[in-house]
N, CA, C, O and CB atoms as a CASP TS submission, in Angstrom:
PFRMAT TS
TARGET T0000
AUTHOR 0000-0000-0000
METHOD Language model
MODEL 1
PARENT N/A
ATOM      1  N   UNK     1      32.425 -42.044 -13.257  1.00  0.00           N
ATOM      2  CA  UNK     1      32.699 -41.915 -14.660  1.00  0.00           C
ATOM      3  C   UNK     1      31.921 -40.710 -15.185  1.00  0.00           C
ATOM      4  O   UNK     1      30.698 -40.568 -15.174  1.00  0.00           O
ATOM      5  CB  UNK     1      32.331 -43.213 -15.424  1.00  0.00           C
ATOM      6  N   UNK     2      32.792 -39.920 -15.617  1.00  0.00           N
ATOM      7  CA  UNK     2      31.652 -38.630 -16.621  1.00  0.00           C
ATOM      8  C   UNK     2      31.710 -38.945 -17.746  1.00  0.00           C
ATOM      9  O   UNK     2      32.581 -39.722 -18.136  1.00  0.00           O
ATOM     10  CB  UNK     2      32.004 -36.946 -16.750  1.00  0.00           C
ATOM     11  N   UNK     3      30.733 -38.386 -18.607  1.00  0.00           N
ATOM     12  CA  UNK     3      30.440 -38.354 -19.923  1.00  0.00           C
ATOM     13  C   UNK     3      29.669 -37.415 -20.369  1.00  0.00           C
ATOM     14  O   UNK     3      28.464 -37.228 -20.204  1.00  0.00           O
ATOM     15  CB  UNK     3      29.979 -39.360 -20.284  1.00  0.00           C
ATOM     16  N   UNK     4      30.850 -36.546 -21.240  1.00  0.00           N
ATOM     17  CA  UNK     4      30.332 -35.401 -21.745  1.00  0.00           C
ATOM     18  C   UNK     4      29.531 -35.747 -23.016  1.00  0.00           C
ATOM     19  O   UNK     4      29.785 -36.721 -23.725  1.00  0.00           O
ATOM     20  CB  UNK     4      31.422 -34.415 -21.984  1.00  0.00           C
ATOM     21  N   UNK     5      28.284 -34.631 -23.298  1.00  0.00           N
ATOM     22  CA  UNK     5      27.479 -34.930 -24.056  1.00  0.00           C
ATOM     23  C   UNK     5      27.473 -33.391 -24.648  1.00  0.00           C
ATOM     24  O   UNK     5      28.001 -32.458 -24.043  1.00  0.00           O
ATOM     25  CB  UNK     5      26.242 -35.656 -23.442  1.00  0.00           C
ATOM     26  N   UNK     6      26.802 -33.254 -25.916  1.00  0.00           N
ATOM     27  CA  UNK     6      26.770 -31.603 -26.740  1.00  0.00           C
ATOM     28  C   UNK     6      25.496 -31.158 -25.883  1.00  0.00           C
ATOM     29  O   UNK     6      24.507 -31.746 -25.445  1.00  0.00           O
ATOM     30  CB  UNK     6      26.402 -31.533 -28.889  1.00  0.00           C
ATOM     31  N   UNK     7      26.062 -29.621 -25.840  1.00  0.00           N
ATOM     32  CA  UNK     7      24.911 -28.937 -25.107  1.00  0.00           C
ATOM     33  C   UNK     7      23.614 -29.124 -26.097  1.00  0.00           C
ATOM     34  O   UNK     7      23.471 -29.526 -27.252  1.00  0.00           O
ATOM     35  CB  UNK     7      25.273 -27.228 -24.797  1.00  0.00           C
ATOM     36  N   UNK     8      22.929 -28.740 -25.293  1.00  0.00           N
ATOM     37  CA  UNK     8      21.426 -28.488 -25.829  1.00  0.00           C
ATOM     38  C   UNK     8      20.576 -27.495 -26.578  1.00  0.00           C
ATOM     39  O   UNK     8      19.537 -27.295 -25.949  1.00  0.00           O
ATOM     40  CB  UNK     8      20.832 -28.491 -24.985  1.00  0.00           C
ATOM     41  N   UNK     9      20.617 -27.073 -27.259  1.00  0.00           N
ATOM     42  CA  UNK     9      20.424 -25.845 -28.091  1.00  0.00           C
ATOM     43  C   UNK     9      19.896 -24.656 -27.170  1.00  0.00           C
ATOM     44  O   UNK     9      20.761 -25.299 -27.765  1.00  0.00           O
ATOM     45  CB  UNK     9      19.364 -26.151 -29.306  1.00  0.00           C
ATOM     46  N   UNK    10      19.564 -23.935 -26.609  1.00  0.00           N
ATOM     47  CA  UNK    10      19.631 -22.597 -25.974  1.00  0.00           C
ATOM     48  C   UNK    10      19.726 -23.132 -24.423  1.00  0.00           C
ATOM     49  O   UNK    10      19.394 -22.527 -23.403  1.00  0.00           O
ATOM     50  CB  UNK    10      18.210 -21.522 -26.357  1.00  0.00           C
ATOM     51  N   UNK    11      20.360 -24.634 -24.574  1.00  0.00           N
ATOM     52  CA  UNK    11      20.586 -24.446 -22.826  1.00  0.00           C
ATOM     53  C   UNK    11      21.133 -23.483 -22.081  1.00  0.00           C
ATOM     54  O   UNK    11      21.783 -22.642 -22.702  1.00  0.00           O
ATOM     55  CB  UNK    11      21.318 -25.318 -22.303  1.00  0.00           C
ATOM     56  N   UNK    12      21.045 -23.365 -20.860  1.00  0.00           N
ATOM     57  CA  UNK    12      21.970 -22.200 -20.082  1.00  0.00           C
ATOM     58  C   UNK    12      22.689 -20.730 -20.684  1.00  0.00           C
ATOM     59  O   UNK    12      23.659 -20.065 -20.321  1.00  0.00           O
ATOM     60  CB  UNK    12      23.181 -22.983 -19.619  1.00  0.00           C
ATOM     61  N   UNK    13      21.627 -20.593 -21.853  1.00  0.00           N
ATOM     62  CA  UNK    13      22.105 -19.400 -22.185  1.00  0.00           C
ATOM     63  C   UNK    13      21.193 -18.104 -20.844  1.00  0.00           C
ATOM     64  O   UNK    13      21.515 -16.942 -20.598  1.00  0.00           O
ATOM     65  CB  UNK    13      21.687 -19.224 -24.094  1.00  0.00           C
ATOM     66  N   UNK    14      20.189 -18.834 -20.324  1.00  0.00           N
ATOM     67  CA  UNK    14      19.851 -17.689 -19.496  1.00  0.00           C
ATOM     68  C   UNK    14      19.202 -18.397 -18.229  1.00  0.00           C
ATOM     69  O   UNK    14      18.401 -19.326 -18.326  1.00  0.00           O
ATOM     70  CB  UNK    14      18.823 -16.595 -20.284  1.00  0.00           C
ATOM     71  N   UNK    15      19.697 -17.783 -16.876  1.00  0.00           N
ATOM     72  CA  UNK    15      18.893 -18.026 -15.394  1.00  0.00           C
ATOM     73  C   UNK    15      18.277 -16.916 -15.330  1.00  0.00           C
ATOM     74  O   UNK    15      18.566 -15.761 -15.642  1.00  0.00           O
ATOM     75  CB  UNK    15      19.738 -18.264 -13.980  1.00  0.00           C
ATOM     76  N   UNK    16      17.193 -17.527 -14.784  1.00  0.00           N
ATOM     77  CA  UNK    16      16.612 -16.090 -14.196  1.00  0.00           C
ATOM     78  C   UNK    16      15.903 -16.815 -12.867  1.00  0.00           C
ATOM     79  O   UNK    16      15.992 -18.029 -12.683  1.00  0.00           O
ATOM     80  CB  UNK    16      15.305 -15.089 -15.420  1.00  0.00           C
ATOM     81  N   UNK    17      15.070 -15.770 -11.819  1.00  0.00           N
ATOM     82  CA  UNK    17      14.504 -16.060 -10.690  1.00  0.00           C
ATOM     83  C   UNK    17      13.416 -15.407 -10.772  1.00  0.00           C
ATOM     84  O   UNK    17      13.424 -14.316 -11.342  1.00  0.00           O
ATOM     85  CB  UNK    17      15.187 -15.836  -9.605  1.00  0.00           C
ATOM     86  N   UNK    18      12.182 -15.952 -10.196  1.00  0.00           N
ATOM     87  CA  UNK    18      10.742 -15.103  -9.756  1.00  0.00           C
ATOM     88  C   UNK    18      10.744 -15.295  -8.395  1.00  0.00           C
ATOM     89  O   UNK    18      10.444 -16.305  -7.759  1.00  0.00           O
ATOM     90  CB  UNK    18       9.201 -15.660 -10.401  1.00  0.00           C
ATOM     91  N   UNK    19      11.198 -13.977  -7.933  1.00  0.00           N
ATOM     92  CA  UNK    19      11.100 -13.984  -6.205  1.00  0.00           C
ATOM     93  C   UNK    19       9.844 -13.397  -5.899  1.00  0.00           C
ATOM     94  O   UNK    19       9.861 -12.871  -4.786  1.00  0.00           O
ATOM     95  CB  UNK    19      12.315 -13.059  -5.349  1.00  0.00           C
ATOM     96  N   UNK    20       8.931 -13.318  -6.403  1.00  0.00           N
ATOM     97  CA  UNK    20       7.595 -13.029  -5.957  1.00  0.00           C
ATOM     98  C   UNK    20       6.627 -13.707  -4.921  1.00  0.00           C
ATOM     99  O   UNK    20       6.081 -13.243  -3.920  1.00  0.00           O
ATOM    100  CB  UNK    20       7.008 -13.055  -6.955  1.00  0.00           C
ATOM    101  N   UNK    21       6.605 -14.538  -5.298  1.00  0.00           N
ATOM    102  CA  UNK    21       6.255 -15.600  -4.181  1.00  0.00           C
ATOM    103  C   UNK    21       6.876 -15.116  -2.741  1.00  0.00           C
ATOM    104  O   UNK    21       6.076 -14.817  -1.855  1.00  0.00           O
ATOM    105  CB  UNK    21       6.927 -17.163  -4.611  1.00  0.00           C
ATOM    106  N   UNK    22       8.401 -15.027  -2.472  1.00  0.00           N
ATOM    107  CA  UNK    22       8.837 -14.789  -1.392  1.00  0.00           C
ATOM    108  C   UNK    22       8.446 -13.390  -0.632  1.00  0.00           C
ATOM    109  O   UNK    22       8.259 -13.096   0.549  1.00  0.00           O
ATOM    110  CB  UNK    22      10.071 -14.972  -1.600  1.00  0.00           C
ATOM    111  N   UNK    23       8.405 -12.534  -2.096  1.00  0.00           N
ATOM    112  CA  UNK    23       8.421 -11.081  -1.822  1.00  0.00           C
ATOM    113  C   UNK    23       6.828 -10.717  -0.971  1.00  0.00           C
ATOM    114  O   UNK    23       6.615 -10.062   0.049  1.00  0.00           O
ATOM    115  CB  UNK    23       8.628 -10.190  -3.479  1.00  0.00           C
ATOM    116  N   UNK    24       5.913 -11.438  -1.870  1.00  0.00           N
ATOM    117  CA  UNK    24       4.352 -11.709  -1.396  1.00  0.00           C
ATOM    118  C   UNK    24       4.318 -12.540  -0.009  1.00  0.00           C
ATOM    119  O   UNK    24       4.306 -11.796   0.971  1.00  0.00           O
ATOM    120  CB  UNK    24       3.473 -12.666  -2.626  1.00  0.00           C
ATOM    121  N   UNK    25       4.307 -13.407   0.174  1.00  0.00           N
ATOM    122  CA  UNK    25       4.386 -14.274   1.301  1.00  0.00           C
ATOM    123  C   UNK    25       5.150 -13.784   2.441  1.00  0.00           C
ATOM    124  O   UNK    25       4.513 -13.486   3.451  1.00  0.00           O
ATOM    125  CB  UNK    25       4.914 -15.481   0.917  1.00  0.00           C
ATOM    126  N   UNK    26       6.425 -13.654   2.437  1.00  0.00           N
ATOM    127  CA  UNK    26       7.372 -13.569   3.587  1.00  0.00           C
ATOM    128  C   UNK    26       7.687 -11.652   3.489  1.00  0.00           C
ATOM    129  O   UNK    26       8.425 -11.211   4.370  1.00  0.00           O
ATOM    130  CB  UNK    26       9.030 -14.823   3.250  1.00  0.00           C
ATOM    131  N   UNK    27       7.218 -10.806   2.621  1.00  0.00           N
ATOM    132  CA  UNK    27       8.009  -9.839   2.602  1.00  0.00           C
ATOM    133  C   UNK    27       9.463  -9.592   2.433  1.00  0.00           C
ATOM    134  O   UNK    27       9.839  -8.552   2.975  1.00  0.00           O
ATOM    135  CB  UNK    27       7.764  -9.484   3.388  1.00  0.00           C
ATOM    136  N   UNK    28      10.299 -10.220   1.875  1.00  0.00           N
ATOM    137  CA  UNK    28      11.669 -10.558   1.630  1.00  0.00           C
ATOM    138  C   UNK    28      11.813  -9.762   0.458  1.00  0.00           C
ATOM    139  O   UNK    28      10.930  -9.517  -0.364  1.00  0.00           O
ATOM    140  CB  UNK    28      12.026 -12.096   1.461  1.00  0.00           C
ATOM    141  N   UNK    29      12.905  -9.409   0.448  1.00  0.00           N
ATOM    142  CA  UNK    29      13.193  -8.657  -0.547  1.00  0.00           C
ATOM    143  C   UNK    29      14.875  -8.232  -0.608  1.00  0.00           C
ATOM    144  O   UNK    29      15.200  -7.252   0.063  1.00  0.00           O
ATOM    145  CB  UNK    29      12.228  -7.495  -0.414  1.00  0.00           C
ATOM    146  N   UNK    30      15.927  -8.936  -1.385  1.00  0.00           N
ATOM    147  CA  UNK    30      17.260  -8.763  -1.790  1.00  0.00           C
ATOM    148  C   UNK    30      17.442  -7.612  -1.506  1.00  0.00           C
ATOM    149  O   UNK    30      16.669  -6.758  -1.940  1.00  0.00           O
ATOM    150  CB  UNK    30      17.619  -9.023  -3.049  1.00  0.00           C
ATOM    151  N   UNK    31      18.806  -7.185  -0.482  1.00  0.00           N
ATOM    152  CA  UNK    31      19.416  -6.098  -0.382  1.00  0.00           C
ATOM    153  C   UNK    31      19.812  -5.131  -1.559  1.00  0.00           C
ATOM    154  O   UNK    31      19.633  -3.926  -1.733  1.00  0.00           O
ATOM    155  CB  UNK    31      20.351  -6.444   0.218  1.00  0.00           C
ATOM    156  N   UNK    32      20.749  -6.659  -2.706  1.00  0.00           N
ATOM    157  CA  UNK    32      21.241  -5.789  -3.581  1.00  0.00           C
ATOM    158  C   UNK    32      20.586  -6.472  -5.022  1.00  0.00           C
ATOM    159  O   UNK    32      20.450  -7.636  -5.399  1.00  0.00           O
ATOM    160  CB  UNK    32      22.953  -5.673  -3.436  1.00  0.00           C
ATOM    161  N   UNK    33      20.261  -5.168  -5.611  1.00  0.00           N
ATOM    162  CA  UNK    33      20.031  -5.176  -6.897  1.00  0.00           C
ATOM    163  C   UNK    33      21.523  -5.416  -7.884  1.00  0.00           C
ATOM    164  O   UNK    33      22.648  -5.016  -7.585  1.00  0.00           O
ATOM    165  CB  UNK    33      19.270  -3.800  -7.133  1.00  0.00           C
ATOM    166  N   UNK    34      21.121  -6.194  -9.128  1.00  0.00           N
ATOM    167  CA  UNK    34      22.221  -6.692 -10.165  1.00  0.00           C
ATOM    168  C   UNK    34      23.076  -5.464 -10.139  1.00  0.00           C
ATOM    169  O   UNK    34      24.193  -5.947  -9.955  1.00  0.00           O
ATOM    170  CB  UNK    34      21.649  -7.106 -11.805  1.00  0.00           C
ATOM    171  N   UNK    35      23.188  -4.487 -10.195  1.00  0.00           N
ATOM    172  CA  UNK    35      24.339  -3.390 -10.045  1.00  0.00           C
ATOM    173  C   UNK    35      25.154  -2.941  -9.182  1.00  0.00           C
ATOM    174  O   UNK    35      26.291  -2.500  -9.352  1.00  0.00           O
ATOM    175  CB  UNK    35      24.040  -2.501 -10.205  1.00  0.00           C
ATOM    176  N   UNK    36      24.399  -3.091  -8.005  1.00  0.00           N
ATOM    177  CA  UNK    36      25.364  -2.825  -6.657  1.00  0.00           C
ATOM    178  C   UNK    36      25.962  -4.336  -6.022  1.00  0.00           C
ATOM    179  O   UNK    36      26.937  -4.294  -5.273  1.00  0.00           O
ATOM    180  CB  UNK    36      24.304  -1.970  -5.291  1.00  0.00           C
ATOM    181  N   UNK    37      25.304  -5.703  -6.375  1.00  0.00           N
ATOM    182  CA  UNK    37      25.753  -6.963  -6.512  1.00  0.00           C
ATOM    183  C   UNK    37      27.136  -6.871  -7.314  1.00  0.00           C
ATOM    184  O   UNK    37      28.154  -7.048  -6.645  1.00  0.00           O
ATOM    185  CB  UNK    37      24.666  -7.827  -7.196  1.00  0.00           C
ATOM    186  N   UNK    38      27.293  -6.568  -8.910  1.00  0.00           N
ATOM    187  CA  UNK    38      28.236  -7.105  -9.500  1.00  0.00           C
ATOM    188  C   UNK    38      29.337  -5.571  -8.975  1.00  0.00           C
ATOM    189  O   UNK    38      30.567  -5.539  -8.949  1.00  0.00           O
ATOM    190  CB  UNK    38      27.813  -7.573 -11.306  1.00  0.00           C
ATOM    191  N   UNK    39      28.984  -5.167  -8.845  1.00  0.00           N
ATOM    192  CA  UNK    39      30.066  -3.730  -7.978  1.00  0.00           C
ATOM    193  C   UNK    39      30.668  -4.207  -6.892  1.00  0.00           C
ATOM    194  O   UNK    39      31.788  -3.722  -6.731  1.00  0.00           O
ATOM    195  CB  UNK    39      29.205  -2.274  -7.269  1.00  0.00           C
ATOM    196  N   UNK    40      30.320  -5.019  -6.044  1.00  0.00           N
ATOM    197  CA  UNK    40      30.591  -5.174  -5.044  1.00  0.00           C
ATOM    198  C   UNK    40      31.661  -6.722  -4.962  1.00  0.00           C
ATOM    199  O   UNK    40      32.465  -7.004  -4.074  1.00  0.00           O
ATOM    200  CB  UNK    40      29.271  -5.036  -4.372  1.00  0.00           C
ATOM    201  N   UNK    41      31.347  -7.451  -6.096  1.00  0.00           N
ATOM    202  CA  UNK    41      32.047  -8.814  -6.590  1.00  0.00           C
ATOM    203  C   UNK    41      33.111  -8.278  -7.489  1.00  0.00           C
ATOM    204  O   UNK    41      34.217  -8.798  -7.340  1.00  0.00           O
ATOM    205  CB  UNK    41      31.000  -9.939  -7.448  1.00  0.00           C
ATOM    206  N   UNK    42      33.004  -7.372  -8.366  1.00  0.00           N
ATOM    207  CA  UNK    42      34.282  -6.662  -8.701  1.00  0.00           C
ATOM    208  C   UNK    42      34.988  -6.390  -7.782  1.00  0.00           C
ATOM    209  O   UNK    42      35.951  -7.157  -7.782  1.00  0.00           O
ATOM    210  CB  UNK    42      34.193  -5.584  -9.299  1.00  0.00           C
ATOM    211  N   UNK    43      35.042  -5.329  -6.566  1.00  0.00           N
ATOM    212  CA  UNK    43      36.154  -5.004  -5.706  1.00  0.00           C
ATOM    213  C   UNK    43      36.531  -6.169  -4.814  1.00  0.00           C
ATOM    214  O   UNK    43      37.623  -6.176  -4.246  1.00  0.00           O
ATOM    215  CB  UNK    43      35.828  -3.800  -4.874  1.00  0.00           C
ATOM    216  N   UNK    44      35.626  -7.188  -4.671  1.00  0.00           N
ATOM    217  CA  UNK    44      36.285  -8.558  -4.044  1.00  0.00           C
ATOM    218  C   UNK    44      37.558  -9.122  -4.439  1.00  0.00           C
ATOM    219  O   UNK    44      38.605  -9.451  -3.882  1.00  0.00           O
ATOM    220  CB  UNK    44      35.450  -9.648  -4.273  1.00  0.00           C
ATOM    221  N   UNK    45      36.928  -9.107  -5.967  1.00  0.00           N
ATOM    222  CA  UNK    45      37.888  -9.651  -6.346  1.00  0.00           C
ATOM    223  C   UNK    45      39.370  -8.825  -6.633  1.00  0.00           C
ATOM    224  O   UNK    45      40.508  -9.286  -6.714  1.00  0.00           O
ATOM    225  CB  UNK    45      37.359 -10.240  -7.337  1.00  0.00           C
ATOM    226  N   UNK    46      38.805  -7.208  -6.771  1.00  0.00           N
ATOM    227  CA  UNK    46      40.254  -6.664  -6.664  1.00  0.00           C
ATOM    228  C   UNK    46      41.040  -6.445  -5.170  1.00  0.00           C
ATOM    229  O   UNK    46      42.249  -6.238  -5.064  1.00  0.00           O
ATOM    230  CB  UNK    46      40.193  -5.261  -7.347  1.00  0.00           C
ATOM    231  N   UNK    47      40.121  -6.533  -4.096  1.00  0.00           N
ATOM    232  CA  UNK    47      40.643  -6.788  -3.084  1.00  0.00           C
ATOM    233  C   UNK    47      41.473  -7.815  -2.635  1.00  0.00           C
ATOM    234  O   UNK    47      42.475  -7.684  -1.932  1.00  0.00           O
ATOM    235  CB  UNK    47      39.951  -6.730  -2.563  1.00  0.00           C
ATOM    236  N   UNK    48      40.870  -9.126  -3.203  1.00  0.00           N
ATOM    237  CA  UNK    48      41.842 -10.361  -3.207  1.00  0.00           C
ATOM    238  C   UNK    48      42.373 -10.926  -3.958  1.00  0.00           C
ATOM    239  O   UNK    48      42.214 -12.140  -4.085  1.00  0.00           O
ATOM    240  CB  UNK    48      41.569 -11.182  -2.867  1.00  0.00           C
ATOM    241  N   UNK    49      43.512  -9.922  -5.007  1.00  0.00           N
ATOM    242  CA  UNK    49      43.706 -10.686  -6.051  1.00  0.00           C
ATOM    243  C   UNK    49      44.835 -11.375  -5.408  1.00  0.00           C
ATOM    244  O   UNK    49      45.121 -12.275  -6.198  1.00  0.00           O
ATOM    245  CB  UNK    49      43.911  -9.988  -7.416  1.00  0.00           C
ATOM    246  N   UNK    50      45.560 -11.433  -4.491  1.00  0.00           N
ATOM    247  CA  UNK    50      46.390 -12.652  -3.826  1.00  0.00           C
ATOM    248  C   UNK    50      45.839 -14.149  -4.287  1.00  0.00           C
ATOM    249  O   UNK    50      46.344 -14.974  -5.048  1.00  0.00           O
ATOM    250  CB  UNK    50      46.252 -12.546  -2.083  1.00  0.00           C
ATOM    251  N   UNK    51      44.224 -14.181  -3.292  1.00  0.00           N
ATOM    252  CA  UNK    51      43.805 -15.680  -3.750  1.00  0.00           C
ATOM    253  C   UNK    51      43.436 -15.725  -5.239  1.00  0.00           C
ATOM    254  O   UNK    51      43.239 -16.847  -5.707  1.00  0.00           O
ATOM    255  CB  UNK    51      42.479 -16.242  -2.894  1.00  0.00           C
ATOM    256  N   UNK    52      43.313 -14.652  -6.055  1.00  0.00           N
ATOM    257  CA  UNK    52      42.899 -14.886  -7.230  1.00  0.00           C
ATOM    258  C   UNK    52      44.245 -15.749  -8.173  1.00  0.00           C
ATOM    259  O   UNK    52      44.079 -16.683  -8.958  1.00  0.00           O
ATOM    260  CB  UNK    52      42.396 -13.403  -7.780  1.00  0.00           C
ATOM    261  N   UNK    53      45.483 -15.128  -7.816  1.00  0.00           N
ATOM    262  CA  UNK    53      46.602 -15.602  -8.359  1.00  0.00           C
ATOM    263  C   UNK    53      46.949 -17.152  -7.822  1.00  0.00           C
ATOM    264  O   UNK    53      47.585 -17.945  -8.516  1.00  0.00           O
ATOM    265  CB  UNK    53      47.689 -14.572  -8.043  1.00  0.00           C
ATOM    266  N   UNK    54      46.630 -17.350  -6.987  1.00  0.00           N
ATOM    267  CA  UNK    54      46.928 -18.633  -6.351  1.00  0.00           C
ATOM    268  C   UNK    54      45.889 -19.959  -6.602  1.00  0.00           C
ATOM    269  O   UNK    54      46.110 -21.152  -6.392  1.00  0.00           O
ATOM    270  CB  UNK    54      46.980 -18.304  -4.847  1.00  0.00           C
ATOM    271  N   UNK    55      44.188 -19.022  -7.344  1.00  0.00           N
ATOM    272  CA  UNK    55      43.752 -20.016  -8.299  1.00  0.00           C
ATOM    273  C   UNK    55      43.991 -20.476  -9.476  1.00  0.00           C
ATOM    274  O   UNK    55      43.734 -21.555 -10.009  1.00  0.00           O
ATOM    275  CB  UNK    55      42.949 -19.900  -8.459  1.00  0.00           C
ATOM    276  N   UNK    56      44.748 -19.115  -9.982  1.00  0.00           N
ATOM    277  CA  UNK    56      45.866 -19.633 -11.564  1.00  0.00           C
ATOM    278  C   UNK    56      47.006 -20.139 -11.633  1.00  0.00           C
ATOM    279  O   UNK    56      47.571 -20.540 -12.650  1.00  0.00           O
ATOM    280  CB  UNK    56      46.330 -18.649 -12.439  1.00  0.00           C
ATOM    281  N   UNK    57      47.477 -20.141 -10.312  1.00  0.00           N
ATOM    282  CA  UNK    57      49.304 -20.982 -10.429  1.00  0.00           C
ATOM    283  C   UNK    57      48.199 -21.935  -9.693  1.00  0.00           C
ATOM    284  O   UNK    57      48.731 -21.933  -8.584  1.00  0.00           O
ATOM    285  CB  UNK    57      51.366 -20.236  -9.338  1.00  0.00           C
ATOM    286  N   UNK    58      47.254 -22.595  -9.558  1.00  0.00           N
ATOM    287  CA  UNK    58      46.978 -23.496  -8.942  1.00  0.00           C
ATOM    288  C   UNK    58      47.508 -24.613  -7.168  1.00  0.00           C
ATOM    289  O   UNK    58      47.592 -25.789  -6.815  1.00  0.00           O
ATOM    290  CB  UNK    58      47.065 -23.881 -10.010  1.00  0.00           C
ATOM    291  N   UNK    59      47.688 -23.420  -6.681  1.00  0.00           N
ATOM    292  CA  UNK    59      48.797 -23.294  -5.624  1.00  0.00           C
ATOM    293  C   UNK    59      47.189 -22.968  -4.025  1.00  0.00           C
ATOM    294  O   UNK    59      47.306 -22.873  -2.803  1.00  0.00           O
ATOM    295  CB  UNK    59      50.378 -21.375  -6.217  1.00  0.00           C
ATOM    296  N   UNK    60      46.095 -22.914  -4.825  1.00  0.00           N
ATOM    297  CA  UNK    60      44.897 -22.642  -4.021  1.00  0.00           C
ATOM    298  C   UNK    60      44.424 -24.385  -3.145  1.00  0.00           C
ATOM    299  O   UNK    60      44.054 -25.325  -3.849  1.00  0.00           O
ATOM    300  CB  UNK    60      43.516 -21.935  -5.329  1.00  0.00           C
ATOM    301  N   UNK    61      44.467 -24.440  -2.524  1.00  0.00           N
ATOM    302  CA  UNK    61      43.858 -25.941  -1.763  1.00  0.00           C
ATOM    303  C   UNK    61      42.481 -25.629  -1.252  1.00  0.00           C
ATOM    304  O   UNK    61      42.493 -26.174  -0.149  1.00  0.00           O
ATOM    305  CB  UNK    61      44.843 -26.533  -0.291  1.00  0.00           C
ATOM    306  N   UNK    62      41.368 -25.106  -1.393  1.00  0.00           N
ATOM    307  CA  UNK    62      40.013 -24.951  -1.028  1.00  0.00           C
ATOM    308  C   UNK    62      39.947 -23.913   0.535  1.00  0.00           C
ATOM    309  O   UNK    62      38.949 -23.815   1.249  1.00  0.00           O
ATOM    310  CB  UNK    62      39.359 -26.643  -0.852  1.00  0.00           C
ATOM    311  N   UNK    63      41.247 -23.248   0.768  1.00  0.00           N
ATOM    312  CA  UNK    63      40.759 -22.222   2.284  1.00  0.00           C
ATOM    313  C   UNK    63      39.673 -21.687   2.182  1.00  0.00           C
ATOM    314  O   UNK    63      39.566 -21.158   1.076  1.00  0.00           O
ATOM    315  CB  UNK    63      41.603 -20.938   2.703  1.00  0.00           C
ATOM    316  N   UNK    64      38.683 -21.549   2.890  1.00  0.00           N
ATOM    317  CA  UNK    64      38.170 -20.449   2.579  1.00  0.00           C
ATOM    318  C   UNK    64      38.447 -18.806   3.092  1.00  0.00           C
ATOM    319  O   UNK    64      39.157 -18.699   4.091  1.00  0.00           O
ATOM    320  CB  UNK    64      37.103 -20.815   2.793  1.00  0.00           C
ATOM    321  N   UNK    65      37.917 -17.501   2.453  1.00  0.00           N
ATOM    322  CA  UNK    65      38.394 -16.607   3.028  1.00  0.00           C
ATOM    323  C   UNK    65      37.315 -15.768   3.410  1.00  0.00           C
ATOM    324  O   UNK    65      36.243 -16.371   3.413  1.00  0.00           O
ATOM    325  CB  UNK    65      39.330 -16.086   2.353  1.00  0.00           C
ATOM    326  N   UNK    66      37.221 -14.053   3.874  1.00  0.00           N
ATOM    327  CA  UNK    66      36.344 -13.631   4.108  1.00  0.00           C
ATOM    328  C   UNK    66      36.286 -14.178   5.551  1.00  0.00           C
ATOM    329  O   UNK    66      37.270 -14.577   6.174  1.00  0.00           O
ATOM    330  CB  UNK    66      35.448 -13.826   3.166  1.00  0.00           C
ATOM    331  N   UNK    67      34.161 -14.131   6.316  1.00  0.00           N
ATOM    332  CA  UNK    67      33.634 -14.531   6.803  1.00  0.00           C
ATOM    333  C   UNK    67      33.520 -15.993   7.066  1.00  0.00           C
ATOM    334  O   UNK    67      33.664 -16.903   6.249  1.00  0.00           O
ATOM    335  CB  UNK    67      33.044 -14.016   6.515  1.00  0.00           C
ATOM    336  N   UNK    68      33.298 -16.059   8.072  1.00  0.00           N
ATOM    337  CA  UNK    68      33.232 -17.573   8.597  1.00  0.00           C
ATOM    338  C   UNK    68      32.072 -18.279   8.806  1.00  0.00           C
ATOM    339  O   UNK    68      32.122 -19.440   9.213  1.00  0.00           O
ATOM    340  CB  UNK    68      33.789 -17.703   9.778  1.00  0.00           C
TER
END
């Protein structure tokens, strides 16, 4: 059973992450920065706008695509 409830006054208006810890500890550090990330999810999606159309006629059953 769900039950929707009113958001919460500045809920989820913002995520953020402190990868410091990882960056300090393990030396880790994200390939891509927020610009070359959302660049790269743009041409995905213009690359596949096949499955994109097939999530709006709802004609999509969960395949996945890409990598395996």
């Amino acid at each position: 059973m769900i039950t929707f409830v009113t958001a919460r006054p500045g809920h989820d208006m913002r995520y953020a992450i402190d990868s410091s810890k990882i960056r300090d500890e393990l030396g880790w550090q994200p390939k891509e920065d927020f610009a070359s990330g959302f660049g790269k999810t743009v041409q995905w999606y213009l690359d596949n706008q096949e499955w994109t159309k097939r999530i709006l006629d709802g004609s999509y059953q969960l395949e996945r695509l890409g990598n395996a």
